[in-house]
MIMAR-502747 format. One record per residue (C-alpha): x, y, z. Coordinates in nm, 4 decimals. Example, Ala and Ser with C-alpha at 12.3 -4.5 7.8 and 13.67 -1.06 7.14 Angstrom:
2
PT         X         Y         Z
PT    1.2300   -0.4500    0.7800
PT    1.3670   -0.1060    0.7140
! end
This chain:
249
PT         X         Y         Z
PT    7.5773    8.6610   10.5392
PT    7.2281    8.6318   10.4399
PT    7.2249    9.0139   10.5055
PT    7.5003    9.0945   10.2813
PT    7.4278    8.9097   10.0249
PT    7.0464    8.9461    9.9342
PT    7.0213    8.7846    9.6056
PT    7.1224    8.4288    9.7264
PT    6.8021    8.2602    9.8765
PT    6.8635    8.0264   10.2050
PT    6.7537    7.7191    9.9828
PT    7.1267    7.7586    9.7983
PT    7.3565    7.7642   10.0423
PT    7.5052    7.4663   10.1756
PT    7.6415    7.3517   10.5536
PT    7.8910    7.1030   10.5134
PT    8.0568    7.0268   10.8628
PT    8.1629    6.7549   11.0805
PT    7.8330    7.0064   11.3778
PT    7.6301    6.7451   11.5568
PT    7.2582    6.7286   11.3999
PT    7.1233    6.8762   11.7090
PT    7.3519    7.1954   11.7020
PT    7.2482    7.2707   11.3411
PT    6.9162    7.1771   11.3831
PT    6.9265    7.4990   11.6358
PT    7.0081    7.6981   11.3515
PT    6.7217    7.6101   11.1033
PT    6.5115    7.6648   11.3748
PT    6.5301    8.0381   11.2840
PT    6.2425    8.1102   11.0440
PT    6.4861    8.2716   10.8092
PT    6.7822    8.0241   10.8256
PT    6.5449    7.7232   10.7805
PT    6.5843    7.6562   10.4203
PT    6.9680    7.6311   10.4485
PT    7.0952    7.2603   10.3408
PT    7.3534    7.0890   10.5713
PT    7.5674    6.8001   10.4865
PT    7.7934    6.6063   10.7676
PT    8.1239    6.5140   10.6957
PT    8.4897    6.6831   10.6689
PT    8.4930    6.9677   10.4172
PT    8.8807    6.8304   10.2570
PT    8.6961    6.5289   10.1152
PT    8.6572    6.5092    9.7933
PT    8.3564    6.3012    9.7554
PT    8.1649    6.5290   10.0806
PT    8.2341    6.7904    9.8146
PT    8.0807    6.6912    9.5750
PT    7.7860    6.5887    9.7529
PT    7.7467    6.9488    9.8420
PT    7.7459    7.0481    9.4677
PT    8.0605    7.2011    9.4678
PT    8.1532    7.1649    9.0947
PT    7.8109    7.3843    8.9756
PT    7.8730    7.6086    9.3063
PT    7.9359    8.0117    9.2868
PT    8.1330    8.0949    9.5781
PT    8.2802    7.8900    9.8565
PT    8.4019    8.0255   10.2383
PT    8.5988    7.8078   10.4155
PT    8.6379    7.9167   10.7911
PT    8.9233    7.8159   11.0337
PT    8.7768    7.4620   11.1838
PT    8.7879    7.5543   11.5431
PT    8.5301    7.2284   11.6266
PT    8.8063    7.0063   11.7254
PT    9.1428    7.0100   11.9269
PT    9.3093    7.1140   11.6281
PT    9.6514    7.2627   11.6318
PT    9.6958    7.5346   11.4739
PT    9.9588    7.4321   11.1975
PT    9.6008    7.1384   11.1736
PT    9.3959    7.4008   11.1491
PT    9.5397    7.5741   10.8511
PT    9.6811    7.3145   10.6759
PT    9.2952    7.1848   10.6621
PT    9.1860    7.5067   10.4984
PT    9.4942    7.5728   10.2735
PT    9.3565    7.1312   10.1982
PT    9.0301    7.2598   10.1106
PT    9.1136    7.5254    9.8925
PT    9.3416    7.2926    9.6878
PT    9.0716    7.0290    9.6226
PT    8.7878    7.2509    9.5857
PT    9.0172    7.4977    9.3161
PT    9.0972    7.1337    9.1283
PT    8.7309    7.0366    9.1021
PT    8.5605    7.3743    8.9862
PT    8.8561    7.6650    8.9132
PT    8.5633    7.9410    8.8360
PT    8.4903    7.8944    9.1985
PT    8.5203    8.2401    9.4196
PT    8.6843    8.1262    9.6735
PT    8.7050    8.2503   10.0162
PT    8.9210    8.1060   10.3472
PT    8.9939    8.1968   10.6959
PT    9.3150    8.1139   10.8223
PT    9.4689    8.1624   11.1843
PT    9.8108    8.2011   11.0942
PT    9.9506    8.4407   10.8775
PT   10.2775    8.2480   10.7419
PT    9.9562    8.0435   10.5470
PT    9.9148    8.3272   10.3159
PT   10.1207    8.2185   10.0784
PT    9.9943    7.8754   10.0661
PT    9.6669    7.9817    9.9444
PT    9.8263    8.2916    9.7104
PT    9.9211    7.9792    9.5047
PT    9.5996    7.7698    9.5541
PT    9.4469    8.0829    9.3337
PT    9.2231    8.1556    9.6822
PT    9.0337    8.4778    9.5979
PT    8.9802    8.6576    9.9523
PT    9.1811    8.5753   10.2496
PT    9.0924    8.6081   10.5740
PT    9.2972    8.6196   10.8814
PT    9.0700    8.7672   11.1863
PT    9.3675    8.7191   11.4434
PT    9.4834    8.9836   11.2448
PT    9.1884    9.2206   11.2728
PT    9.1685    9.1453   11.6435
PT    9.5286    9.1804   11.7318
PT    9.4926    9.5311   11.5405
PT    9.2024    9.6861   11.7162
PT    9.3960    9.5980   12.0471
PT    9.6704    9.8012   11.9322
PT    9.4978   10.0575   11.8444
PT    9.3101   10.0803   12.1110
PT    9.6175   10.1272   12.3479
PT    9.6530   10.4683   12.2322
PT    9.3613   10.5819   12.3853
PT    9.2902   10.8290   12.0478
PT    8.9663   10.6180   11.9947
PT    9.0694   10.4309   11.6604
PT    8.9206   10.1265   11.7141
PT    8.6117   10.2509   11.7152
PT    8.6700   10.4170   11.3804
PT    8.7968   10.1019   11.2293
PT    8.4507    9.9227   11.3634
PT    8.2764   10.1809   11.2422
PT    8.3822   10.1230   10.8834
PT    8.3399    9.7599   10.9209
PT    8.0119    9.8082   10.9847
PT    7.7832    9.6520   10.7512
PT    7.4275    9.8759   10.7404
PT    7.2818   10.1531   10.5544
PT    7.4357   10.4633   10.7946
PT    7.7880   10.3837   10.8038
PT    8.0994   10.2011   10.7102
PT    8.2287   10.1109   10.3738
PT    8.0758    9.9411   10.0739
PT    8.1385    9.8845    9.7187
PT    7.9895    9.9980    9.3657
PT    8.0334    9.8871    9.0192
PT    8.1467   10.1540    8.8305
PT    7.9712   10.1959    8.5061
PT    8.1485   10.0528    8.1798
PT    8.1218   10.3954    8.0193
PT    8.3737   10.5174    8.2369
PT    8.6442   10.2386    8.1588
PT    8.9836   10.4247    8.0299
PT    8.8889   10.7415    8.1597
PT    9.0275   10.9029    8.4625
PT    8.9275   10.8792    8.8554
PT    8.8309   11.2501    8.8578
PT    8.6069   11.1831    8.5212
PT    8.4596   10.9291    8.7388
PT    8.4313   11.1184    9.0344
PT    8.3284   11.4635    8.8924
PT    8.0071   11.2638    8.7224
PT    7.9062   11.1330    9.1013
PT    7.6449   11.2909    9.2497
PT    7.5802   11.1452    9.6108
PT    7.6459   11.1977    9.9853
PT    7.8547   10.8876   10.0254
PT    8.2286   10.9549    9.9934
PT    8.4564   10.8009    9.7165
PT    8.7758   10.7030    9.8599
PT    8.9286   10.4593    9.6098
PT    8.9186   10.1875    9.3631
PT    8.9194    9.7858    9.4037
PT    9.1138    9.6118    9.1149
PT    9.0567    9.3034    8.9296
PT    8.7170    9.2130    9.1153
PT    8.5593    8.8932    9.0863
PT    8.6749    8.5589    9.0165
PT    9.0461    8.5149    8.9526
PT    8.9911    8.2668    8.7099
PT    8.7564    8.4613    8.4735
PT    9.0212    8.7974    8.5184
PT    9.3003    8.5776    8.4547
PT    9.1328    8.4110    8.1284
PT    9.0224    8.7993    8.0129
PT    9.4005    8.8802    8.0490
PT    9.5367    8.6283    7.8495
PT    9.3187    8.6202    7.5661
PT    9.3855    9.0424    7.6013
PT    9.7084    8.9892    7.6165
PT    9.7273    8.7626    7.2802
PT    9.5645    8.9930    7.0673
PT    9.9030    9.2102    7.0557
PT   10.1055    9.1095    6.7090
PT   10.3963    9.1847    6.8547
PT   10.5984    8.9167    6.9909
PT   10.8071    9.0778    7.2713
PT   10.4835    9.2591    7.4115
PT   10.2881    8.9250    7.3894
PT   10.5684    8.7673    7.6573
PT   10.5711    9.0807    7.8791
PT   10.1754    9.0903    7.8691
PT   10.2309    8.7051    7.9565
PT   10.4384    8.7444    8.2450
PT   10.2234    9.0522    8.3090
PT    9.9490    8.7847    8.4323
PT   10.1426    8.5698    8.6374
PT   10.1954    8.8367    8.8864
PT    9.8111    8.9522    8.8467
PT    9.6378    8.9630    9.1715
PT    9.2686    9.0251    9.2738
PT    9.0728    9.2358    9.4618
PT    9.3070    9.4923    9.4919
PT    9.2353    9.8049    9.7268
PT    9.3605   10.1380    9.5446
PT    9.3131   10.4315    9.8209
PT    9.2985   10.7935    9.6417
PT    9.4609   10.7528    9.3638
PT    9.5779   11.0266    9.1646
PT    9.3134   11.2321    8.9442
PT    9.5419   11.1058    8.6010
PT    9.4783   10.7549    8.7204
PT    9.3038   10.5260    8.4352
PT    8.9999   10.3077    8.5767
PT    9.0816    9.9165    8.4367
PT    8.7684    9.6988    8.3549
PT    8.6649    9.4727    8.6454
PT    8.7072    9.7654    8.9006
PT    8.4908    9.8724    9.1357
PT    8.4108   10.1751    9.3576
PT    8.4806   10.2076    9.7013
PT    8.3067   10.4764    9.9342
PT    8.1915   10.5720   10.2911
PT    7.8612   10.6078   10.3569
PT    7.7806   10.9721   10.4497
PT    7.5454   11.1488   10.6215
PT    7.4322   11.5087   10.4950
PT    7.2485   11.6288   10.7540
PT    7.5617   11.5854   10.9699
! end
């Protein structure tokens, strides 16, 4: 994580976790993980949130608590728990939570969660596709990769460039790395969600200001657009997504 996200410094992130002293003090033992803060204590209560700063905190991942002989209906209602309380007590939050079972989903859809993650997911499809014997599994690792060679990353697109089309956009690039599509309304849901109803407002007509309005209820982050057609209009908030390429290959 520390890899992938360069601009946060060890001293501001925070552990909270029900992890014996001893196992974490394994982890700060590492020269570069040493600054990390850890708080004890369950991650759904209120008051251990707030401990841990959560109210003045930037982004929050909440992974599926595996530590004790949870079920998993436990498991996920303990996450989908979390998000709710930590939503309530700072809704600018990014939010980010692991969960094991998929029916869950919707759960945290409503809890505003901005990135879901469901690895059983991801694991169950490499098996798959590994039973075809073509090899995809190693593409699909390949793109999950996360180094300088290979896999996929993101790029904000300039502002200059908002309103005009994906070919205007991808005409002006001049790089090895492959474009391949578009993320939509990146970020923080809250902040895209507040920028789309004060948009939406500024309309003087009534019956557009209600469609605009019901417009945002449906609005959903982070959402992958995969070659889109060369007419398609690039929204504010979006970002670039590409393949790292190689061309001496």
């Amino acid at each position: 994580m520390l890899l992938a996200n360069p601009e946060i410094p060890p001293e501001n992130i925070v552990i909270l976790n029900d992890a014996k002293h001893s196992d974490i003090e394994v982890i700060q033992a590492n020269e570069k993980l040493k600054a990390i803060n850890f708080l004890r204590g369950d991650f759904t209560d209120e008051d251990n949130l707030l401990k841990a700063q959560i109210k003045t905190a930037d982004r929050v991942m909440i992974l599926a608590d595996k530590s004790e002989q949870f079920s998993t209906l436990e498991t996920d209602s303990r996450t989908v728990l979390a998000v709710i309380t930590i939503k309530n007590l700072n809704p600018r939050i990014y939010c980010v939570a692991e969960i094991i079972d998929s029916k869950f989903e919707k759960h945290l859809d409503l809890a505003r969660c901005d990135e879901i993650i469901m690895a059983s997911d991801y694991e169950q499809n490499l098996l798959v596709q590994a039973s075809s014997g073509k090899g995809m599994s190693h593409i699909l690792r390949a793109l999950a990769a996360e180094n300088d060679e290979q896999g996929l990353f993101l790029e904000e697109i300039p502002s200059k460039f908002v309103g005009l089309s994906y070919q205007e956009y991808s005409d002006s690039l001049d790089k090895n790395d492959i474009l391949i599509g578009v993320l939509e309304n990146t970020g923080n849901f809250y902040k895209r969600r507040q920028e789309a109803l004060a948009e939406a407002q500024k309309n003087p007509n009534m019956e557009k200001i209600v469609a605009n309005l019901k417009k945002i209820k449906t609005l959903q982050s982070n959402i992958p657009v995969f070659n889109p057609p060369k007419d398609y209009v690039i929204q504010d908030s979006s970002k670039a997504i590409f393949i790292h390429g190689n061309a001496s290959k």
